[in-house]
Residue frames as qw, qx, qy, qz and C-alpha x, y, z in Angstrom:
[[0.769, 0.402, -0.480, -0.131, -78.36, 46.23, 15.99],
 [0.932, -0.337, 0.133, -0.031, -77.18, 43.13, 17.72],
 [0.280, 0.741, -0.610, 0.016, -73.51, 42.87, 17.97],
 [0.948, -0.299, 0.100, 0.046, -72.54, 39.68, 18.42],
 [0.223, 0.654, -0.722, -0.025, -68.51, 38.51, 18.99],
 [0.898, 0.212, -0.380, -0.070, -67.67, 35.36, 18.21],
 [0.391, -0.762, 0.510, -0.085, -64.84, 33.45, 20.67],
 [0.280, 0.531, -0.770, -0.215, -61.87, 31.71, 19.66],
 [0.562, 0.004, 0.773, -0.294, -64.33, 28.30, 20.90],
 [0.659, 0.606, 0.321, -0.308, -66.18, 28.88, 17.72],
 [0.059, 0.670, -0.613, -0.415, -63.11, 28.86, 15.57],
 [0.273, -0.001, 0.953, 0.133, -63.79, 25.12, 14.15],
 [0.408, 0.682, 0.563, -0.227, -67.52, 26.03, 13.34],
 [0.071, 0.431, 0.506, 0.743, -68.77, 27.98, 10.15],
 [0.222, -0.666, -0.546, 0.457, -70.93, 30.56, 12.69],
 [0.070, 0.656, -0.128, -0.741, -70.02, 33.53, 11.08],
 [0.225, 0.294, -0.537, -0.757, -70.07, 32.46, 7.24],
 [0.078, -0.300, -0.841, -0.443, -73.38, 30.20, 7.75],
 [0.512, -0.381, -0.005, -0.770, -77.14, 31.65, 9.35],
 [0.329, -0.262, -0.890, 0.175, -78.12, 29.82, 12.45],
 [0.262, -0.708, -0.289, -0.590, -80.94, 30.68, 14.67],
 [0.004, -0.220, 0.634, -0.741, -80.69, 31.94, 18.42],
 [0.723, -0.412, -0.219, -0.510, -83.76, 30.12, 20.74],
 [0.471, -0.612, 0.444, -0.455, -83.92, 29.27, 24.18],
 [0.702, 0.133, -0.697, -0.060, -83.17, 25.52, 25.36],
 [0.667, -0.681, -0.114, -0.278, -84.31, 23.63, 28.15],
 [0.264, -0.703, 0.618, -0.233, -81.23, 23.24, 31.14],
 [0.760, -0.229, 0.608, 0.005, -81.85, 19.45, 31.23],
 [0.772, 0.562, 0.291, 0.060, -81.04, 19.30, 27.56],
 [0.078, 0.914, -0.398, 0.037, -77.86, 21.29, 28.07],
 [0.938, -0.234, 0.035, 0.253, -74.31, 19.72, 27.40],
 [0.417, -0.686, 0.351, 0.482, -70.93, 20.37, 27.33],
 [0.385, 0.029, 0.659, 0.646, -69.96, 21.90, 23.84],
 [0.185, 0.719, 0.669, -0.038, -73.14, 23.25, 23.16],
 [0.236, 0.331, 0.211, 0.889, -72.94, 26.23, 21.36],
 [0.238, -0.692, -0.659, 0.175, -74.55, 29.21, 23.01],
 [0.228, 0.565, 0.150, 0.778, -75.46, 32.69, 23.27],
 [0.366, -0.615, -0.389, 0.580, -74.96, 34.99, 26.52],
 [0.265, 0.799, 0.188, 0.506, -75.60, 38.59, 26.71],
 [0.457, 0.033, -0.447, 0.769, -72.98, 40.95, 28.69],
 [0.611, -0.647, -0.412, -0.196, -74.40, 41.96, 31.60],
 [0.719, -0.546, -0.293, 0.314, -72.87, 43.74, 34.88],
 [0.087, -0.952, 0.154, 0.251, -70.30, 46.58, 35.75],
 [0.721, 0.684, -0.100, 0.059, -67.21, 46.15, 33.49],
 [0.656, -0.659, 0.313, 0.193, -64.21, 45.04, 34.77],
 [0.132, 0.471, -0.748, -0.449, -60.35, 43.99, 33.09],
 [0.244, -0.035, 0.944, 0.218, -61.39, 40.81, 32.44],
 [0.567, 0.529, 0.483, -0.407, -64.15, 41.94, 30.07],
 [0.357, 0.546, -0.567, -0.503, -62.80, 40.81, 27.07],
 [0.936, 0.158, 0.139, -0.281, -62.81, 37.87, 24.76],
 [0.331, -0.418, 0.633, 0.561, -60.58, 35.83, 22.70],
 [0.745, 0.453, 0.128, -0.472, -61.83, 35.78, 19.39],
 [0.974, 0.062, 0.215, 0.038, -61.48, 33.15, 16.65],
 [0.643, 0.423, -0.396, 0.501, -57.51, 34.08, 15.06],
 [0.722, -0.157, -0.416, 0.530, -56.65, 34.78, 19.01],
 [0.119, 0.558, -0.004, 0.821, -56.90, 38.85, 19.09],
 [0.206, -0.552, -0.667, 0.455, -58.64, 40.01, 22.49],
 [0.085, 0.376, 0.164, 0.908, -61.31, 42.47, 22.18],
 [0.082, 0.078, 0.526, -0.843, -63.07, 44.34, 24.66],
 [0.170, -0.436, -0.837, -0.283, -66.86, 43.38, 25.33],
 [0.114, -0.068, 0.420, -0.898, -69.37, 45.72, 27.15],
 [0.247, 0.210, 0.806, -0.496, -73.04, 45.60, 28.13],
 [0.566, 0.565, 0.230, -0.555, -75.64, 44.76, 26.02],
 [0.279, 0.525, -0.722, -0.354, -72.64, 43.16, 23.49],
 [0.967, 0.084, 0.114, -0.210, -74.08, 38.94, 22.39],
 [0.165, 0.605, -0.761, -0.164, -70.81, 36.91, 22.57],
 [0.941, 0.059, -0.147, -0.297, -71.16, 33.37, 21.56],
 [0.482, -0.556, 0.601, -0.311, -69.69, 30.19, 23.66],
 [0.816, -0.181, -0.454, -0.309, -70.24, 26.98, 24.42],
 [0.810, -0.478, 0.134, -0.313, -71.09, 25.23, 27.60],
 [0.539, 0.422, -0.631, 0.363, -68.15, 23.88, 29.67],
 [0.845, -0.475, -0.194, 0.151, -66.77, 22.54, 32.95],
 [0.448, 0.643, -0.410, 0.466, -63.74, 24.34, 34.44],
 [0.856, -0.491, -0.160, 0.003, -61.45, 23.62, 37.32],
 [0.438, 0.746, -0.190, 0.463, -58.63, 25.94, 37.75],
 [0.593, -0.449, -0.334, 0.579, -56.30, 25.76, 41.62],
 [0.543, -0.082, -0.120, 0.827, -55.33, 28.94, 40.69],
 [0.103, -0.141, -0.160, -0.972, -58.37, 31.51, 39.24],
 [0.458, -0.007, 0.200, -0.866, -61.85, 29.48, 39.65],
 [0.107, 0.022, 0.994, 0.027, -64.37, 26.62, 39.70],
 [0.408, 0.208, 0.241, -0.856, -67.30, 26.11, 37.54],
 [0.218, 0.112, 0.957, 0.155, -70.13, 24.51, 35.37],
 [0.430, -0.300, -0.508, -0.683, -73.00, 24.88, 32.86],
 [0.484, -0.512, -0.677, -0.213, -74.99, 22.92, 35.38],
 [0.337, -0.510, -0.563, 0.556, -74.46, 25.80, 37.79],
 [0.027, -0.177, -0.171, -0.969, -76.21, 28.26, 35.91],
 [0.060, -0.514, -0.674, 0.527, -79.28, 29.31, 37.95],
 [0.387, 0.841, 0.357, -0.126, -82.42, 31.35, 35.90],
 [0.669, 0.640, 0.077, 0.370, -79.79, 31.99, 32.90],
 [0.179, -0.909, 0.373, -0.043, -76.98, 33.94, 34.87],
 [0.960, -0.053, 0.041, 0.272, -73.62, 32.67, 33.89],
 [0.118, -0.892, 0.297, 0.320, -69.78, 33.81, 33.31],
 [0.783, 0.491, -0.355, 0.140, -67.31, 33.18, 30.67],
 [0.785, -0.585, 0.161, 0.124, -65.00, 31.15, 32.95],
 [0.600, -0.160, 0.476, 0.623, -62.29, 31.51, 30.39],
 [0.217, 0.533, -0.233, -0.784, -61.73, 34.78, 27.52],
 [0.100, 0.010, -0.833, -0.544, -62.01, 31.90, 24.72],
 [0.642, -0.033, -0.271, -0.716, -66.04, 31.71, 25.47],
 [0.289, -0.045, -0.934, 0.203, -65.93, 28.65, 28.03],
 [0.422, -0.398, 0.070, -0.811, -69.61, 29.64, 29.58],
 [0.552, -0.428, -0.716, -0.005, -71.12, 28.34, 32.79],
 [0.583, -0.792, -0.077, -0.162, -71.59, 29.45, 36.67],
 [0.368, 0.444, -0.655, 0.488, -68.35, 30.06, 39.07],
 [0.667, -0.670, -0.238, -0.221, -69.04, 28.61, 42.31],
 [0.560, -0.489, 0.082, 0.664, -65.01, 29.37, 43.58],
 [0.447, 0.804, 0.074, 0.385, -63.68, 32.14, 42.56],
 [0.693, 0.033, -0.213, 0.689, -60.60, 33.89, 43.44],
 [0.223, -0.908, -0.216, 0.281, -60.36, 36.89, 45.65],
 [0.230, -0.533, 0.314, 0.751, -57.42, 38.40, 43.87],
 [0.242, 0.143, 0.673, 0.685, -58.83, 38.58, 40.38],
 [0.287, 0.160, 0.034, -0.944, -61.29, 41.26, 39.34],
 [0.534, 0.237, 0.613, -0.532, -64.79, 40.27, 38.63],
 [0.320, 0.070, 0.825, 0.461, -65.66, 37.86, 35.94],
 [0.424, 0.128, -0.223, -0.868, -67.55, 38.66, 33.07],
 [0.372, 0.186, 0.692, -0.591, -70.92, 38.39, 33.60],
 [0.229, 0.092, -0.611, -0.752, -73.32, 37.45, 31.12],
 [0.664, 0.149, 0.360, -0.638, -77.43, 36.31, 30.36],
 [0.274, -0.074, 0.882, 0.376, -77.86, 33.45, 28.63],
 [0.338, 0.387, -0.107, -0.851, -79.88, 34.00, 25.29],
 [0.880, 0.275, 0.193, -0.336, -80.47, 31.02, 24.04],
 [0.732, -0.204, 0.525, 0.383, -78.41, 28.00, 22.00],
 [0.297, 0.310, -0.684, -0.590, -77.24, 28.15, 17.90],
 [0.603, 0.316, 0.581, -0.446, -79.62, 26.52, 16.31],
 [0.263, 0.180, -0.544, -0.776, -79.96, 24.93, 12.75],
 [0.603, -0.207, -0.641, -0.427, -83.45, 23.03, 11.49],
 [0.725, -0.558, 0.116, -0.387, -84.49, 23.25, 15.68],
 [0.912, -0.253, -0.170, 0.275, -81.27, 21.11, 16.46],
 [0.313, -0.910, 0.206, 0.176, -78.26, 22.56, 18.64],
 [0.654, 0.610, -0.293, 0.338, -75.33, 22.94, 16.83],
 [0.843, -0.493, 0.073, 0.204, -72.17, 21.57, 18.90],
 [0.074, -0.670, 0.701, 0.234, -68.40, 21.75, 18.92],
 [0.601, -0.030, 0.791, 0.108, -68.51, 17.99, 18.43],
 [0.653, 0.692, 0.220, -0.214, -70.32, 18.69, 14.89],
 [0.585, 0.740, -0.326, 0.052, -66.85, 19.82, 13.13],
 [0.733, -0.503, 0.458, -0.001, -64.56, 17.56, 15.44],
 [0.288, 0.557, -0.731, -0.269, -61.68, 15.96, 13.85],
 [0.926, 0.012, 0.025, -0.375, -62.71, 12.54, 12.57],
 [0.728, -0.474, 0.495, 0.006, -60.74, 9.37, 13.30],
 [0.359, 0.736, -0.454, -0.351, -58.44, 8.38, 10.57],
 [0.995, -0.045, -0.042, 0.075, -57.18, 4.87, 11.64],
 [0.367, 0.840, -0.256, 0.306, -53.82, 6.44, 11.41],
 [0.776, -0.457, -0.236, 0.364, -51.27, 4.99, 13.89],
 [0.220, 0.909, -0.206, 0.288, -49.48, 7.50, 15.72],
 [0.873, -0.237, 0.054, 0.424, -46.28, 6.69, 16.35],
 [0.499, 0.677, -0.005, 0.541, -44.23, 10.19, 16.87],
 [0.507, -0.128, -0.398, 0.753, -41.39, 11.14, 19.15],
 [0.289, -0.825, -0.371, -0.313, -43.00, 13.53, 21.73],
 [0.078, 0.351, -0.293, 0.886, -41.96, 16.27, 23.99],
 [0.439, -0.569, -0.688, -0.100, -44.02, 15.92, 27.01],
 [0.009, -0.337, 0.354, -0.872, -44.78, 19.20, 28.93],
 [0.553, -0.597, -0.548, -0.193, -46.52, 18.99, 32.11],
 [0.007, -0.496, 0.285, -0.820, -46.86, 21.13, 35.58],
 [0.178, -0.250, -0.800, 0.515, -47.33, 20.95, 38.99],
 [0.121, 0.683, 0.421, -0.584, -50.32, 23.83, 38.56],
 [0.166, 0.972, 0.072, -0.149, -51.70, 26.82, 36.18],
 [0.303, 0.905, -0.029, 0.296, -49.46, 28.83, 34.70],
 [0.799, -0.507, 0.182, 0.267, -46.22, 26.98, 35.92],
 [0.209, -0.675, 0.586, 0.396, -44.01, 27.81, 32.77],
 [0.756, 0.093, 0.632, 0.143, -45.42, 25.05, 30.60],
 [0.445, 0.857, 0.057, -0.254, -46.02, 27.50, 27.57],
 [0.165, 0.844, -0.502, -0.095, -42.71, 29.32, 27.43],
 [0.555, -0.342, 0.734, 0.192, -40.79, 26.13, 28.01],
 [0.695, 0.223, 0.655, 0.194, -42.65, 24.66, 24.79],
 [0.516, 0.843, 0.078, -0.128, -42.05, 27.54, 22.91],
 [0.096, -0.790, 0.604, 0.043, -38.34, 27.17, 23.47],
 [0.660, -0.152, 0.735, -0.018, -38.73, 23.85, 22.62],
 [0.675, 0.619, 0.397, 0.059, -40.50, 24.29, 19.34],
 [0.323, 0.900, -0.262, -0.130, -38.12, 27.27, 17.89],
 [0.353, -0.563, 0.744, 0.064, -34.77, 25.04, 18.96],
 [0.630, 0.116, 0.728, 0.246, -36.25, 22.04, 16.97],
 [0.406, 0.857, 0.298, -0.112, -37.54, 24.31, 14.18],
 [0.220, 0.930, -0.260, -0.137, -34.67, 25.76, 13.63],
 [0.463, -0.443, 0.749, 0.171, -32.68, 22.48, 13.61],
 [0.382, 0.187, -0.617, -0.662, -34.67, 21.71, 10.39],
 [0.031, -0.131, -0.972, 0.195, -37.34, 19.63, 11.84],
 [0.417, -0.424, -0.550, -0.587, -41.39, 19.40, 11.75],
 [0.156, 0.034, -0.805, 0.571, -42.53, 20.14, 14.33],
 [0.387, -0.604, -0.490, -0.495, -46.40, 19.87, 15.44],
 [0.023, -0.236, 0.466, -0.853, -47.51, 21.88, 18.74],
 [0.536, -0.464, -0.549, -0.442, -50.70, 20.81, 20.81],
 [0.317, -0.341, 0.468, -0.751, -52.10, 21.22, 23.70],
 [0.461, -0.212, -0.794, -0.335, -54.13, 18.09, 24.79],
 [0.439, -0.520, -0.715, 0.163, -55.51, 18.86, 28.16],
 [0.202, -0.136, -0.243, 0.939, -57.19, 22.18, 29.82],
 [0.365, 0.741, 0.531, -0.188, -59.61, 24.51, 29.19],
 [0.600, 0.526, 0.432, 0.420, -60.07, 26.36, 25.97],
 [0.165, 0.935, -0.081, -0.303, -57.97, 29.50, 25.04],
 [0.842, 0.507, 0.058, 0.173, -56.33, 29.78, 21.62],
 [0.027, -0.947, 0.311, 0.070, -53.35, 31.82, 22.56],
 [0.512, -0.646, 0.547, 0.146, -51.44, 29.15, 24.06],
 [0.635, 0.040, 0.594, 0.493, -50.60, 27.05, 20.98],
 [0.533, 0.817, 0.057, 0.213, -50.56, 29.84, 18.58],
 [0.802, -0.580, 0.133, -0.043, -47.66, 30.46, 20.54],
 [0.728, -0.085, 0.658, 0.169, -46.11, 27.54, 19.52],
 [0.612, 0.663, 0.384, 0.195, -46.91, 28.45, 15.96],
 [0.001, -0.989, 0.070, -0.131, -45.04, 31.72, 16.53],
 [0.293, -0.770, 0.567, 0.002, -42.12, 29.90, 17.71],
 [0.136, 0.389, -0.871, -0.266, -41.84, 27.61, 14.90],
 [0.478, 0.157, 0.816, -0.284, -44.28, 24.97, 14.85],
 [0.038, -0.042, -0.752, -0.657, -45.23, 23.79, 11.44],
 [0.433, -0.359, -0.625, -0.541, -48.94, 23.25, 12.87],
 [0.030, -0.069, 0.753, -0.654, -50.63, 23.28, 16.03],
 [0.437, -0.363, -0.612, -0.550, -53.80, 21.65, 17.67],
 [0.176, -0.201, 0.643, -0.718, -56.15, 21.17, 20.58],
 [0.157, 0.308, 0.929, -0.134, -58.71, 19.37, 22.08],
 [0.490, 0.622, 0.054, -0.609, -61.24, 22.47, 20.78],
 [0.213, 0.364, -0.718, -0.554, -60.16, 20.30, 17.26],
 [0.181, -0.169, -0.968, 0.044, -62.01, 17.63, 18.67],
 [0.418, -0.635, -0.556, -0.338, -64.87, 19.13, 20.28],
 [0.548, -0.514, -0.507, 0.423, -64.01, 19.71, 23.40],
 [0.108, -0.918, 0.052, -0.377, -64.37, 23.52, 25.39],
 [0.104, -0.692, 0.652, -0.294, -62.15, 22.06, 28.10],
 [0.588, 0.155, -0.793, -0.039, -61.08, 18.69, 29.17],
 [0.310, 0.032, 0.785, -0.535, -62.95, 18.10, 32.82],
 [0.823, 0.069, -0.182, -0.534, -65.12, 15.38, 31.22],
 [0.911, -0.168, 0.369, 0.077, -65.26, 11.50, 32.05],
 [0.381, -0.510, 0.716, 0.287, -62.26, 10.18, 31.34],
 [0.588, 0.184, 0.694, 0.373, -63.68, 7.59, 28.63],
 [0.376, 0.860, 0.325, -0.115, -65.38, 10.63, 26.94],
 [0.047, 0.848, -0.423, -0.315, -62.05, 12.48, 26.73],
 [0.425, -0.228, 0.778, 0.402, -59.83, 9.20, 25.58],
 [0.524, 0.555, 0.644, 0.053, -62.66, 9.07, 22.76],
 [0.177, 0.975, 0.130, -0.026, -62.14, 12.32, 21.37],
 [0.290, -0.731, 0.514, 0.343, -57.93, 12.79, 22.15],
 [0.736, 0.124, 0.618, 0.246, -57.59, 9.04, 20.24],
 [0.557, 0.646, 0.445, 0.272, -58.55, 11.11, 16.63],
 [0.066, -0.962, 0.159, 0.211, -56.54, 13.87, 17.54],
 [0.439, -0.536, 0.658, 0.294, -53.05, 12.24, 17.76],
 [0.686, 0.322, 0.565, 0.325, -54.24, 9.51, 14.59],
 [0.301, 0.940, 0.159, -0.001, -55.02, 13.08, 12.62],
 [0.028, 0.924, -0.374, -0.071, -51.35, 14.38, 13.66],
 [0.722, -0.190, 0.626, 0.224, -49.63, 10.91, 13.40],
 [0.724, 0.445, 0.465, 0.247, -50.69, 11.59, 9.36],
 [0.314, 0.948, -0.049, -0.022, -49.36, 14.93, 9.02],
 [0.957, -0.067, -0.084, 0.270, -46.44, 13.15, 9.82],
 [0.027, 0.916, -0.285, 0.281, -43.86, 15.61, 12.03],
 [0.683, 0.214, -0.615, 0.330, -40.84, 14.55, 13.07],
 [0.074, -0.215, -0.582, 0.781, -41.48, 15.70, 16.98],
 [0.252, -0.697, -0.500, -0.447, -44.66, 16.65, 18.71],
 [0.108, 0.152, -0.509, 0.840, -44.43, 19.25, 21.45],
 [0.483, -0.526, -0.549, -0.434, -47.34, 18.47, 23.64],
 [0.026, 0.196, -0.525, 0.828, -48.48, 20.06, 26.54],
 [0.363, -0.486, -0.795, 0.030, -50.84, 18.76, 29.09],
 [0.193, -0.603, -0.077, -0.770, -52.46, 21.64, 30.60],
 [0.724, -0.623, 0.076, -0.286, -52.89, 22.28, 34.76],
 [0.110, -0.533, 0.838, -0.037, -51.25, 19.23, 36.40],
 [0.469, 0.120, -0.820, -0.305, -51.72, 15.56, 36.43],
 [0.061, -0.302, -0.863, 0.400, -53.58, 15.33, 39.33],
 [0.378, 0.170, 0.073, -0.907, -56.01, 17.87, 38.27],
 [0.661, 0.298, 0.679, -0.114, -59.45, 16.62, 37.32],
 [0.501, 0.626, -0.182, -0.569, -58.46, 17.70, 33.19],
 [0.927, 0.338, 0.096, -0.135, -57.38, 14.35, 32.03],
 [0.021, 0.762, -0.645, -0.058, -53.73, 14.69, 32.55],
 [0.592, -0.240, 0.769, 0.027, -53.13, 11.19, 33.42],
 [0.803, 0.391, 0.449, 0.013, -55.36, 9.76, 30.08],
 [0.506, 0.843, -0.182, -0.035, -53.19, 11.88, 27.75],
 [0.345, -0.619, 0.705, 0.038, -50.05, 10.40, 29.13],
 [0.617, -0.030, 0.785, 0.041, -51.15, 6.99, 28.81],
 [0.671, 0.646, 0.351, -0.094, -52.27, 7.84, 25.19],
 [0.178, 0.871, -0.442, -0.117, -48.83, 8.99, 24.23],
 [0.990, -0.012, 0.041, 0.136, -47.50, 5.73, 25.59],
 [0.667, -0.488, 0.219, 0.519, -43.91, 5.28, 24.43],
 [0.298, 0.829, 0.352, 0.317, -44.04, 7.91, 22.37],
 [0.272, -0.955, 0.100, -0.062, -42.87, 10.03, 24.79],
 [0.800, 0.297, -0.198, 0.481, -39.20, 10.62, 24.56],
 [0.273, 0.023, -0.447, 0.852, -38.80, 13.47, 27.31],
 [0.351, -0.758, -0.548, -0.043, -40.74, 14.62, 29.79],
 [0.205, 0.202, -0.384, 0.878, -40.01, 18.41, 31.23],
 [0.332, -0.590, -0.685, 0.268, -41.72, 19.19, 34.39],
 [0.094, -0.658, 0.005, -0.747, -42.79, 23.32, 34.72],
 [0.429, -0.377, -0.719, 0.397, -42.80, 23.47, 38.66],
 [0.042, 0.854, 0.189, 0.482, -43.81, 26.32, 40.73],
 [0.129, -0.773, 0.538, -0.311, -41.33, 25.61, 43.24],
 [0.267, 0.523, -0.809, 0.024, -38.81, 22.87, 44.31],
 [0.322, 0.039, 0.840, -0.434, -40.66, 21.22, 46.77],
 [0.819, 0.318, 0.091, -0.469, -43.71, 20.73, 43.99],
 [0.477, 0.518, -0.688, -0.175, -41.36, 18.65, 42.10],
 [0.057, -0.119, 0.952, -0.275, -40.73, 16.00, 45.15],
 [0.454, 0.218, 0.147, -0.851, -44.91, 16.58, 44.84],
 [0.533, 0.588, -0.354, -0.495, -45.17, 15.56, 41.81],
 [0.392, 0.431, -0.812, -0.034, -42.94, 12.48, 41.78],
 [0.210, -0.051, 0.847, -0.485, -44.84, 11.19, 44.84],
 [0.540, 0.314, 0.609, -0.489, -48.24, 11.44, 44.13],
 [0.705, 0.562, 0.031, -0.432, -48.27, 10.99, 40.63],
 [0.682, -0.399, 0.461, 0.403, -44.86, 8.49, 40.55],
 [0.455, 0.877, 0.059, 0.143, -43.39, 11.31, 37.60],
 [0.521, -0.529, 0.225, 0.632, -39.80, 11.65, 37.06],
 [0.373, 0.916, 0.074, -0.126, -39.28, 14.28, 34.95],
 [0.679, 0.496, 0.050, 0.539, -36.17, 14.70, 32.22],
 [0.323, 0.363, -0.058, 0.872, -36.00, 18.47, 33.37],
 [0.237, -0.775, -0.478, 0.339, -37.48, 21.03, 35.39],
 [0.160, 0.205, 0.089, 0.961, -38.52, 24.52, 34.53],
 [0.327, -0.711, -0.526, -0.332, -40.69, 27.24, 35.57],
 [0.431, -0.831, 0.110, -0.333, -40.96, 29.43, 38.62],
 [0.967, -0.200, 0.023, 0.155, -38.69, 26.09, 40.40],
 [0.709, -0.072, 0.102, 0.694, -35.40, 27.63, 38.66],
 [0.008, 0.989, 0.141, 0.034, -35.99, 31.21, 39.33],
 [0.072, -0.848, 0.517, -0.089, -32.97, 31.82, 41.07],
 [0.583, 0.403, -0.684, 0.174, -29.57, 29.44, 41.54],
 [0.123, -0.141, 0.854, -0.486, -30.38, 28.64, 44.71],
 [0.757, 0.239, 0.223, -0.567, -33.76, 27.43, 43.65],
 [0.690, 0.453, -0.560, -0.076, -31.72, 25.11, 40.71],
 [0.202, -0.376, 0.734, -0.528, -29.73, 24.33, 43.92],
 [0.554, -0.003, 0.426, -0.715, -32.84, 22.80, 45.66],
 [0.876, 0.294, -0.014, -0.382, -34.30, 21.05, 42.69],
 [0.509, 0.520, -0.663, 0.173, -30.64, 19.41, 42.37],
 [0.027, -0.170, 0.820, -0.546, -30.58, 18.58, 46.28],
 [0.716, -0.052, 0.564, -0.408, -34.21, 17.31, 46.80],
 [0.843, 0.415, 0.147, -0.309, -34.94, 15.55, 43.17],
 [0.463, -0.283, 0.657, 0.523, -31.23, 15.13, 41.41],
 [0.506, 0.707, 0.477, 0.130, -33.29, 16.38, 38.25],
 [0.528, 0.117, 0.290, 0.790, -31.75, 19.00, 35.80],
 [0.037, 0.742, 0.555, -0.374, -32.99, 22.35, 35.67],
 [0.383, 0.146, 0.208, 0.888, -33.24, 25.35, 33.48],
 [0.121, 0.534, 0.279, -0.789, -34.32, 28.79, 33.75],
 [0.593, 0.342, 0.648, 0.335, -35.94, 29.27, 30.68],
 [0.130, 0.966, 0.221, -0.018, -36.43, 33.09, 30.76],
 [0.595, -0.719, 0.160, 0.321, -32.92, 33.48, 31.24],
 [0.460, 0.785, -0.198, -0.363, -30.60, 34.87, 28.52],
 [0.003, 0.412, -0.906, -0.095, -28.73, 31.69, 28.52],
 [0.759, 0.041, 0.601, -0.246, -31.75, 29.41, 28.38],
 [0.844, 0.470, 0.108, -0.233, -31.82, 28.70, 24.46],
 [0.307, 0.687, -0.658, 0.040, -28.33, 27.52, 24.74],
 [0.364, -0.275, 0.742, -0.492, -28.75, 25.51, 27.62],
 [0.746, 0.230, 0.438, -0.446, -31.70, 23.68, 25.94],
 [0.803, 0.473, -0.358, -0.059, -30.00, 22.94, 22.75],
 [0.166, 0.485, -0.800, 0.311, -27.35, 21.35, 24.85],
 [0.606, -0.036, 0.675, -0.420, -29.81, 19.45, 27.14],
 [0.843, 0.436, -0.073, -0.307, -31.86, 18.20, 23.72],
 [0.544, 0.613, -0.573, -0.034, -28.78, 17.53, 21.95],
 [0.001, -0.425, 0.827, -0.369, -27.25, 15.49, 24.93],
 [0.618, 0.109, 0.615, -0.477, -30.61, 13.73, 25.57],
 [0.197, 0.031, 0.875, 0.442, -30.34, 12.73, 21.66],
 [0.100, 0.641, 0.714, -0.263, -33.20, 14.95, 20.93],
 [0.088, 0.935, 0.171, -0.299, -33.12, 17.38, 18.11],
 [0.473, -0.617, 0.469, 0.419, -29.44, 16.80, 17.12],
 [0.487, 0.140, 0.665, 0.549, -29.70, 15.11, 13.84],
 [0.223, 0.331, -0.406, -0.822, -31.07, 17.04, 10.50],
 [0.823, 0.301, 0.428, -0.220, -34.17, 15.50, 8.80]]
């Protein structure tokens, strides 16, 4: 019996509660979003798991059908890939949430990606069923809500935890707060998160269609635009949004700024050390409210970010951080009042 697992990409779709069919599709007819089926394939390693659609991770093995869709990914820190580098149907989930295509970088310290055969697309009435199919639809909705802007000099700088300490501090000041993620590639963990630390709601570009944001720029501003109108109507009094990677990456960091606009009411910067910060502010002319992340490990790292950047800093793991931050908020006029 075919086992198929489902990944937290397919969470927007109806895949599991409608019948689609599984059939091959030519490559030149492949895009990004495309639903798809890969069979595991290769020697099992840690990173043979998934994420499936409420966020759980379960272990996949050979010969298990886990459904995707076709993506672009571009990570500094784990790997670089692309549907259109899949070569006679050999690909890897470049991400647990079911991002599928070819690595052509790959890191030498991470264990071998999972490997997989590609089986063919989802299919209903011979057309390919897409992420874009259950995309949130533009509303007309102006959005016009004080924002929290998280952003990072790299990967897995700190942007997370910072916004979860962001969301529980307004949350618990009696405020709405909506959590999103608008730029990266797709895994569901990081803004459930957020939900876990208070967020009334959370979204991502997977709401829109998207498996990860390395697409043309106008394609992504098309697709972010109905996000924000969608959360402008659920009307929260703060949005914690986090741009995924950094802003020089190639995930659209820069268009989600400018689509916040003046919206944005702080900006915290996740660094991975002091000297990315001066980085940052150069090549991407970003001053940042704060600075957290790896950057304010130790006091002589706070130090540093004080002596090259004059920028505030907080540890955020630190058992004084969720004091510190209601004092930074509160003092930045951010969080302070009662709805």
């Amino acid at each position: 019996m075919t086992h198929y697992r489902y990944t937290s990409l397919t969470r927007i779709a109806d895949l599991e509660s409608r019948s689609w069919q599984k059939e091959p599709v030519d490559p030149a007819n492949w895009e990004t979003g495309d639903y798809v089926v890969g069979e595991v394939t290769g020697v099992p390693s840690d990173l043979y798991h998934i994420e499936a659609t409420d966020g759980e991770m379960l272990e996949v093995t050979p010969g298990d059908f886990v459904v995707g869709a076709l993506g672009d990914r571009e990570a500094t820190l784990e790997g670089v890939g692309s549907f259109r580098a899949v070569e006679n149907g050999h690909m890897h989930a470049l991400t647990s949430a079911g991002l599928l295509g070819l690595y052509t970088s790959y890191s030498r310290f991470l264990p071998a990606p999972l490997s997989l055969e590609y089986r063919g697309h989802v299919l209903r009435q011979n057309e390919k069923v897409r992420m874009r199919d259950f995309a949130i639809a533009a509303s007309g909705n102006q959005f016009e809500v004080p924002t929290i802007l998280l952003v990072g000099t790299s990967m897995s700088a700190g942007k997370t935890v910072t916004g979860c300490l962001v969301c529980k501090i307004l949350a618990a000041a009696g405020h709405r707060v909506i959590g999103a993620k608008l730029t990266g590639a797709g895994r569901y963990r990081d803004i459930l998160s957020f939900r876990d630390a208070g967020a009334a709601e959370i979204y991502d570009f997977v709401d829109v269609g998207l498996p990860s944001t390395v697409v043309p720029e106008a394609e992504f501003r098309t697709a972010i635009v109905p996000l924000l109108e969608h959360i402008g109507s659920r009307q929260p009094d703060f949005l914690v949004a986090e741009a995924g990677a950094s802003p020089l990456e190639p995930y659209n960091g820069k268009a989600a700024i400018d689509e916040l606009g003046n919206n944005i009411c702080l900006t915290i910067l996740s660094a991975s050390d002091p000297y990315a910060v001066v980085g940052v502010q150069h090549a991407f002319d970003l001053i940042p409210d704060l600075v957290t992340g790896p950057a304010t490990n130790t006091s002589a790292a706070i130090a540093l970010v004080d002596k090259l950047t004059g920028v505030p800093a907080i540890n955020v793991v630190a058992p004084d951080a969720e004091i510190k931050m209601k004092r930074f908020l509160e003092a930045r006029n951010v969080g302070n009042r009662h709805r």
